[in-house]
KEFIVEX-975801 format. One record per residue (C-alpha): residue in one letter; x, y, z. Coordinates in nm, 3 decimals. Example, Ala and Ser with C-alpha at 12.3 -4.5 7.8 and 13.67 -1.06 7.14 Angstrom:
<pts>
   r         X         Y         Z
   a     1.230    -0.450     0.780
   s     1.367    -0.106     0.714
</pts>
This chain:
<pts>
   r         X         Y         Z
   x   -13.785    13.586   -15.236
   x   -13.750    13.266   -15.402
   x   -13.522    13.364   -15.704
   x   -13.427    13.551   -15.979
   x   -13.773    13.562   -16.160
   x   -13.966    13.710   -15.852
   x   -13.662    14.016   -15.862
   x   -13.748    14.064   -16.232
   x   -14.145    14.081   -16.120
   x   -14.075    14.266   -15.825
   x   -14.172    14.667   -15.846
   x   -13.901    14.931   -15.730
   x   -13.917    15.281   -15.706
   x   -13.875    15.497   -15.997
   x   -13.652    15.749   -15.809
   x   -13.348    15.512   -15.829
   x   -13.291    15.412   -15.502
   x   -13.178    15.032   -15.420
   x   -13.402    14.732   -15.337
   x   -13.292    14.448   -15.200
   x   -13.371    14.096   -15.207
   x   -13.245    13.831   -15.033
   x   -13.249    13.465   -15.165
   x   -13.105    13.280   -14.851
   x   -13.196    12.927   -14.953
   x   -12.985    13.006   -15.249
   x   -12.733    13.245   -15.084
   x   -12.757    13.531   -15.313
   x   -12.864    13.873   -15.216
   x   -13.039    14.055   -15.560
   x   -13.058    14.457   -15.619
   x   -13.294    14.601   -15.805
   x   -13.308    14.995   -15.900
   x   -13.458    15.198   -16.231
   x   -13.216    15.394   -16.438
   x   -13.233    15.725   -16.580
   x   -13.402    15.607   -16.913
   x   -13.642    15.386   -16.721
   x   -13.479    15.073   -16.712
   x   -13.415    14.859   -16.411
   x   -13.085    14.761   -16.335
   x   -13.036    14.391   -16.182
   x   -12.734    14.270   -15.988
   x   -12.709    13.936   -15.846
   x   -12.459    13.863   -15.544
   x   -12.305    13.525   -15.361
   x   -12.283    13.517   -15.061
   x   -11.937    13.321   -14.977
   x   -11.857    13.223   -14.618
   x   -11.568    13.417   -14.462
   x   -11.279    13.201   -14.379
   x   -11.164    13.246   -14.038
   x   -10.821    13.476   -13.898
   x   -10.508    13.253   -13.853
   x   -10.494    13.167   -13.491
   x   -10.231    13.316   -13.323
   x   -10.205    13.083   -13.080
   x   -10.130    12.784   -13.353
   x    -9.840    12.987   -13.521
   x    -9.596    12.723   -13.359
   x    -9.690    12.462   -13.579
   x    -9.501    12.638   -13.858
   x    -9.143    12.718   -13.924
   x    -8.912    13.005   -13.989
   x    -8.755    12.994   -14.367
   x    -8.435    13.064   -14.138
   x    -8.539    12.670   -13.939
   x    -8.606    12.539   -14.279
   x    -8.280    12.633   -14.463
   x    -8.123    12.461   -14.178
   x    -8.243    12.161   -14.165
   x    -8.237    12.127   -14.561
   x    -7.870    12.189   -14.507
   x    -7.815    11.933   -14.267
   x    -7.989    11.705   -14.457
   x    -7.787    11.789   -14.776
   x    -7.505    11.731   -14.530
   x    -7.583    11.364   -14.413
   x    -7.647    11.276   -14.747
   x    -7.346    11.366   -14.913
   x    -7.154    11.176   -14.635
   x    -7.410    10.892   -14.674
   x    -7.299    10.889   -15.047
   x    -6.915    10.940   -14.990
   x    -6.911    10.635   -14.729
   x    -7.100    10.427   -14.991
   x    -6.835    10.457   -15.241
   x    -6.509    10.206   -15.157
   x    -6.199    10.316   -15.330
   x    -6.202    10.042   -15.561
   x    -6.529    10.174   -15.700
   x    -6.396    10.537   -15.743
   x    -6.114    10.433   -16.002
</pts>
C-alpha cells in the first residue's frame, strides 16, 4: 500500500473481521473493517521505534541520591569556610 487513499479504495469483508495494511515507506500500519450498519471503520497507526533497556552493565555511570547528598554537603561545607576566611574582622564590624 502506498497510503491512506488506497485503504479507503481497498475492499474488506463484510463480516467484520480486520484488514490490514501496511504503509512501511511511511511507517504506519492502516485497519480496515465494516461495521454493523455497513460502514467501514478506518484506523491509522505509527509505528515509533522502541527505545532500547537501560544497560545494566552502564549503571555505574550514575549515582546514588545517598552519593549526591554528600557531596552537595561537602560542597556547601567548603564554601561556607571559603566565605568565612574571605571576611577579615575589620570587614565584619
Amino acid at each position: 500500500m502506498t497510503g491512506l487513499e488506497e485503504v479507503r479504495a481497498a475492499a474488506v469483508d463484510f463480516d467484520g473481521s480486520v484488514s490490514f495494511f501496511p504503509d512501511l515507506a511511511n511507517g504506519r500500519i492502516y485497519t480496515k473493517q465494516c461495521n454493523m450498519d455497513g460502514t467501514a471503520a478506518l484506523n491509522m497507526y505509527e509505528i515509533k521505534e522502541i527505545p532500547p533497556a537501560i544497560d545494566q552493565q552502564n549503571l555505574s555511570a550514575y549515582v546514588t541520591r545517598d552519593e549526591f547528598n554528600s557531596a552537595l554537603a561537602a560542597l556547601r561545607d567548603a564554601l561556607t569556610k571559603t566565605n568565612i576566611a574571605e571576611v577579615s574582622p575589620d570587614q565584619a564590624k
